[in-house]
N, C-alpha and C positions, 0 to 999 in steps of 0.2 A: 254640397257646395258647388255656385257657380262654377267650371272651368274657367283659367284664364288664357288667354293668347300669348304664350310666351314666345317670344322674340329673342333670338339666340346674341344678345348685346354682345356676347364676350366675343363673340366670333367676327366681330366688325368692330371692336374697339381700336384695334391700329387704325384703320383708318378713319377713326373720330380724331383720333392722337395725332394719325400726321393734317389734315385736313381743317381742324379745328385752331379758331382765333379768337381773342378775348371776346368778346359780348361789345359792340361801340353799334351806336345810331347809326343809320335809320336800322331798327332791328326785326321791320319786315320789310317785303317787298309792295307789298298792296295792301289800300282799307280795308280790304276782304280777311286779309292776312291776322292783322291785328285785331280783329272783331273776331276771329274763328280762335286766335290764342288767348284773348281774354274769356272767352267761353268755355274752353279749356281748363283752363285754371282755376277758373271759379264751381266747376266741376271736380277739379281733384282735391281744391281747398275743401269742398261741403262733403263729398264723399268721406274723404280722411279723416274729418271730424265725428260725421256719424260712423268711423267704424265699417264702412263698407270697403274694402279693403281690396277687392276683387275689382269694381268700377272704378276706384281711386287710380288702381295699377292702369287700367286699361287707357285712363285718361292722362297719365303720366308717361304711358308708352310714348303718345301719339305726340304729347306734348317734348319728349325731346330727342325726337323723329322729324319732327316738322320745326318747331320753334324753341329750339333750344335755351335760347336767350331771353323768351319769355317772362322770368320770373326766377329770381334766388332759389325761391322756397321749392323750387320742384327739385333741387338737388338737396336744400338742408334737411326737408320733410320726407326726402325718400328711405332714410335709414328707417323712421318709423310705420314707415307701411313694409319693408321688408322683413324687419324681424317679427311681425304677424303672420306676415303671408308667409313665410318660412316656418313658422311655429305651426299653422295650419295644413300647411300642406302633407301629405302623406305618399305621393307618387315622388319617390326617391329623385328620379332624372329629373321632374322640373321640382322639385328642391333644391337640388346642385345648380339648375340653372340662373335659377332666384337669386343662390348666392354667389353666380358669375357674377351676375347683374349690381347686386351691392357693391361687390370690391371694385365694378367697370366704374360705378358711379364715383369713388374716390379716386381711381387713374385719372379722370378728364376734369372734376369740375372746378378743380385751380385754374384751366384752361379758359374755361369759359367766364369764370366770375374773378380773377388773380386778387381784386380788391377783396373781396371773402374769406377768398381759402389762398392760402400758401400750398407751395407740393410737399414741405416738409410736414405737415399738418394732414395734407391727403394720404400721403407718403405710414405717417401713424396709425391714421385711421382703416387706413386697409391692412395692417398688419394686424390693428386691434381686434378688426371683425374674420380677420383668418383666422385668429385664436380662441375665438366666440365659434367658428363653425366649421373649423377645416384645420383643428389644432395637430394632426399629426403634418403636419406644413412648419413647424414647428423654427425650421431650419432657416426657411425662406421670410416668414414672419420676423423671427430676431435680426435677419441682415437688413430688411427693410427698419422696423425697429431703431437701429444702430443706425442707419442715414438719415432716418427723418430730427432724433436727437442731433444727429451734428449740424441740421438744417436748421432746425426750430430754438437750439441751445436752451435760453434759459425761458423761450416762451415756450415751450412744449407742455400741454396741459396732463394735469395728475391723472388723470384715467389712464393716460397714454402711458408713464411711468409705473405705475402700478403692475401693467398687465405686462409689459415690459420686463420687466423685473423678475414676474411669476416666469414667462418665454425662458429665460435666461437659466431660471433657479430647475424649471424644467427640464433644459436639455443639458444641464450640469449632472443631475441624476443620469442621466442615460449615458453622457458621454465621461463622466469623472473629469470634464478639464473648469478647475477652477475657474480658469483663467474669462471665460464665457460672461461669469459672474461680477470677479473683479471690476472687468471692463464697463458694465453696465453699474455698479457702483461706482466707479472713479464719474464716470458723468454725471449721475444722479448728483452725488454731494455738488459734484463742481457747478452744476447749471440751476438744479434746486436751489443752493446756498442764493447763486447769484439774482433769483426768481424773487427769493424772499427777503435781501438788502434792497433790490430794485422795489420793490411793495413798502417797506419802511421807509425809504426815501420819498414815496410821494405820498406817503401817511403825514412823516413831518414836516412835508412842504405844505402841504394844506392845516398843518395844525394852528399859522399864526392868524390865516385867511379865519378865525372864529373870533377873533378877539379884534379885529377890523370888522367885521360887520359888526358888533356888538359899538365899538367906539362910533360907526356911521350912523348908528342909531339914538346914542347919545345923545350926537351933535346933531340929529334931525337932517342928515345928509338923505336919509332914507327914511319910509314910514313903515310902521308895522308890519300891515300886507307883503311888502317888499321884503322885511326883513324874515319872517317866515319864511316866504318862497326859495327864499338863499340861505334860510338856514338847514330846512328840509333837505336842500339840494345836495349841501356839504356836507351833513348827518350822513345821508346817504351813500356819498363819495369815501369820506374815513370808514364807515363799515363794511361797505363792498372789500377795501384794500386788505382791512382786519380779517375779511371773511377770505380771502384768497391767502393772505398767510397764514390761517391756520390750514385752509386746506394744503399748503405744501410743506409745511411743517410737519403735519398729521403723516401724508404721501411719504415723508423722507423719515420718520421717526418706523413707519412700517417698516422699509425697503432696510433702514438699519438693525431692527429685528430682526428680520429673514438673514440678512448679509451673515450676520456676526458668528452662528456656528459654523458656517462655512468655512469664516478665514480668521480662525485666531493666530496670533502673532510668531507665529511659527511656520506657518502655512505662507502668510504676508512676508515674512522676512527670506520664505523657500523663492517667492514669485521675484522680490523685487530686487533682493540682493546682487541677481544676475542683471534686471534692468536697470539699475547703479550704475554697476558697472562701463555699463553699451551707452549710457546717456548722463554721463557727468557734467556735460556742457549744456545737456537740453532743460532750462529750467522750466517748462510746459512738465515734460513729464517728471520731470522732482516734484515740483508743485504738488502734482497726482499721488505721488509718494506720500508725500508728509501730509496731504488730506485726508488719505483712504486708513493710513496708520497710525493719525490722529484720532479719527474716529475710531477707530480699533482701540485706544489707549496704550497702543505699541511705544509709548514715549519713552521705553529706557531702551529699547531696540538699537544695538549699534547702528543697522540701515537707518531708521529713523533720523538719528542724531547726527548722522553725516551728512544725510539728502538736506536735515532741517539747517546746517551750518551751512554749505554751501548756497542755498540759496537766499540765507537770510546775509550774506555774504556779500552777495551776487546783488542782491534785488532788497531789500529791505522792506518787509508792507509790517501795515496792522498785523496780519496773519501770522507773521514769521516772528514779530516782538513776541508775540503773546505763548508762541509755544517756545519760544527762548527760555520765556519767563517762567513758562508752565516746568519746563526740562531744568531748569535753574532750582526752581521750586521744588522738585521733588531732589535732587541733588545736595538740599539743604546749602545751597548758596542764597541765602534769602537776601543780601544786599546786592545780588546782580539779578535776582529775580525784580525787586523792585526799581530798578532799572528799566529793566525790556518790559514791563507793566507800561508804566509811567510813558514809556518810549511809545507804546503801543496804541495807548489814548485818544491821541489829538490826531490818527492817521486814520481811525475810522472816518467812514462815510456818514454810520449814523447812529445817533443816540444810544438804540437798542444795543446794537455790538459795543458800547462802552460798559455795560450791564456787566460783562464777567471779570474782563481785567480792574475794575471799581473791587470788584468783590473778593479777587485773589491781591491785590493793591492791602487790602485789608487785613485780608489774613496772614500777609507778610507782616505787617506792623505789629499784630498781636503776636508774633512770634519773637519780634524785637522788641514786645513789653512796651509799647510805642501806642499807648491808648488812644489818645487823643484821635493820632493821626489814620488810626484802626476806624475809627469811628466815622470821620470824616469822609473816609474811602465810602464803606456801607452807606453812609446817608448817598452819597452822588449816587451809589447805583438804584436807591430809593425813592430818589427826586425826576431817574429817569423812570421808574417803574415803580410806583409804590404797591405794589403785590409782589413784590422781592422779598418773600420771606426767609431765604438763608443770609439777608443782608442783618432782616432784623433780627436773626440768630446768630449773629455775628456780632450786634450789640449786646445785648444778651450775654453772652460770654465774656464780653469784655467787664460788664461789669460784673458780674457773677467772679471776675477773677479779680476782682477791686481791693478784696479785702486786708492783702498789705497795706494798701495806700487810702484806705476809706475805713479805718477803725481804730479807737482806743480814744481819749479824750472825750469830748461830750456827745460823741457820737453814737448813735444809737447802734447795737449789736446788729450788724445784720442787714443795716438797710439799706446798701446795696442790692441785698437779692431783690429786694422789694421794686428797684428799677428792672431788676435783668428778669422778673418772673410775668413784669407788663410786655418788656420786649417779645418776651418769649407767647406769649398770648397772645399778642398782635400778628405773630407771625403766623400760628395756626389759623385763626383768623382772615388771612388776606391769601392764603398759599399752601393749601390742604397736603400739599406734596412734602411736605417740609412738618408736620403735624404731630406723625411722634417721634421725630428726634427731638424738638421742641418738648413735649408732653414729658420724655423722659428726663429731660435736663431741668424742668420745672418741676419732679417729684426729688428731686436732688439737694434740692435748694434748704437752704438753712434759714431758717426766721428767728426773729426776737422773742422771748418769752413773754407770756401775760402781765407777766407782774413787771418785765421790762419796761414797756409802752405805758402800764398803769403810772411806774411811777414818774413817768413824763409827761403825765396829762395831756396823753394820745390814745384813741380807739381804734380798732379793728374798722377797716371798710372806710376809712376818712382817707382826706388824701394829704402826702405829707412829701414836702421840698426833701429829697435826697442832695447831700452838700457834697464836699468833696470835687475832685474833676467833672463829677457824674453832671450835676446840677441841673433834675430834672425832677417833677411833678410824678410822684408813683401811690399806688395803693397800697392803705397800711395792712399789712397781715401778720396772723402769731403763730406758732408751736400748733 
């Protein structure tokens, strides 16, 4: 393999760092300038493409040597010729130097390009690639780590959290201080959370912009061609937003994997007990409290239930009705649970977070024998999400428990189950997750006998009006 000319970057990056200014016009000095940096570049862009890795470097030296300003892509494309040329390389001293030169490239090029990169983002990325190649750095990686999150908050992208997370879970083994971990959980939930409402909120802003170009087209405000182009555009736009919350949902249901054998609620209540104590006015770090020991299910936890009063006290959100309601609810106070449900509702930001207080709204009511309004709860959170399948398990149930109030007179034996066994199928159907709890409540179920339906001149497999509160269209089945 070619030799390459390495260039000791790391050793002159201070004085890139003090010396260096964003990128602004005229960004050469002479036409000579700018004909030799365009030559340049279209040399490291063809090189990097074929794979020549060697000439790509040599030509990316000189280009941010001489013209730094040149061109984005000689900083965003540099990660990928580094981790080849690092992969190939076998002379130990300039593989260490390769990876000066990587981490030099995330110290400066917020510097030069600030509209591209942030420093909390460069800040990430060089801790990400110290732990891709200089992991016993371990130390130095998670403090950087821990600044570029409090810079980046809830833009800090999922790779960064991830590898993050792994740093943390890392030097918790070696060092036994929880505490390491904690911290990089309290962020995670807190900035993730805020990552994936910020994504549903401009999911639902753009959801009514589909039903306006649809009426512009009606009315011939627009033609076809048009209306493609802008339908394309929005398709687009709503699945990008969908495709970035699952990946932080994915990123944060990991990181609570990992989290969870570390701090069970004894451990959580060992850490926070004593920062109760020191920070009873500070509602930032309460907030942290009742998030991190929420996710935990620490909810009968004295710390829990004191941090969760105080600041639902103090500060009232969404947030704090909802584990009122939830701490109400297992307390079997279910008419001050539905209360802090109800309360909880109209203070989200967006739809999707109405999905569970709809659903525990509900299962308050089935507990107060309060059908109707059991029901009502389940359909909202259905209407926000119809793949809510513990909502249609929640119907389901409710009729399935109909049978005092849906039998005896001309009623057919049973035919309630015949609504709650559609419910129940519906739900496996639309919500795999939810499939055999469903499945087992559906071989539970009780039906009419043959000769029941025969002699009401009804069959098997027809479909037949369930009366009663129920008053729904279900399929007939027997014994």
């Amino acid at each position: 393999m070619k030799k390459l000319f390495l260039i000791a970057l790391f050793s002159v990056s201070t004085f890139f760092l003090m010396a260096q200014k964003p990128c602004t016009p005229p960004l050469y000095s002479t036409p000579e300038d700018s004909i030799s940096a365009t030559e340049l570049v279209t040399t490291f862009r063809m090189t990097l493409e074929a794979k020549n890795y060697n000439d790509a470097y040599n030509a990316w030296q000189e280009l941010i040597t001489k013209y730094p300003c040149s061109w984005s892509g000689i900083w965003a494309k540099a990660q990928t010729m580094f981790d080849n040329l690092i992969r190939l390389e076998k002379d130990s001293a300039h593989r260490e130097m390769l990876i000066d030169s990587t981490l030099w490239v995330y110290e400066v090029r917020h510097i030069y390009f600030p509209k591209n990169w942030t420093e909390g983002n460069s800040l990430g990325n060089k801790a990400f690639y110290t732990m891709r190649y200089r992991s016993k750095n371990a130390e130095k990686a998670l403090k950087w780590f821990t600044q570029s999150v409090e810079m980046e908050k809830e833009a800090t992208q999922p790779h960064i959290w991830d590898i993050y997370f792994k740093t943390a879970e890392a030097l918790l083994k070696r060092t036994k201080d929880t505490t390491l971990l904690i911290n990089a959980y309290e962020q995670a939930t807190d900035y993730i959370g805020t990552a994936i409402n910020n994504s549903y909120k401009k999911y639902e802003k753009t959801l009514p912009n589909f039903d306006n170009l649809k009426e512009a087209l009606e009315k011939e405000q627009i033609d076809i061609v048009e209306y493609d182009k802008r339908l394309k555009r929005l398709s687009n736009d709503t699945a990008n937003e969908m495709k970035r919350i699952t990946q932080y949902r994915n990123t944060l249901n990991n990181i609570e994997s990992k989290f969870t054998p570390y701090a069970p609620c004894h451990v959580l209540e060992a850490v926070y007990s004593k920062k109760l104590e020191a920070n009873r006015d500070n509602l930032t770090v309460l907030k942290k409290i009742i998030l991190t020991m929420s996710k935990g299910n620490c909810l009968t936890s004295p710390v829990f239930v004191e941090a969760l009063s105080i600041v639902h006290k103090a500060e009232p959100s969404a947030q704090s009705a909802f584990l009122m309601g939830n701490l109400s609810f297992k307390n079997n106070d279910i008419d001050k649970a539905i209360e802090y449900f109800t309360e909880s509702i109209p203070l989200y930001e967006t739809n999707n977070d109405k999905i569970e207080p709809y659903y525990m709204l509900g299962l308050c009511y089935m507990v107060k024998a309060e059908f109707g309004k059991a029901r009502e709860a389940a359909q909202n959170a259905i209407k926000i999400n119809p793949n809510c399948g513990k909502a249609y398990v929640l119907i389901g149930d409710l009729y399935q428990k109909s049978g005092s109030r849906c039998s005896g007179g001309d009623m057919v034996p049973y035919e309630y189950n015949w609504a709650a066994y559609d419910k129940y199928s519906r739900a496996i159907s639309v919500d795999p997750s939810v499939a055999d709890d469903a499945r087992a409540k559906m071989s539970k179920l009780t039906f009419p006998s043959k000769q029941d339906i025969f002699m009401r001149g009804l069959e098997a497999g027809n479909t037949y009006h369930v009366g009663c509160w129920i008053q729904e269209n279900a399929t007939i089945r027997v014994k």
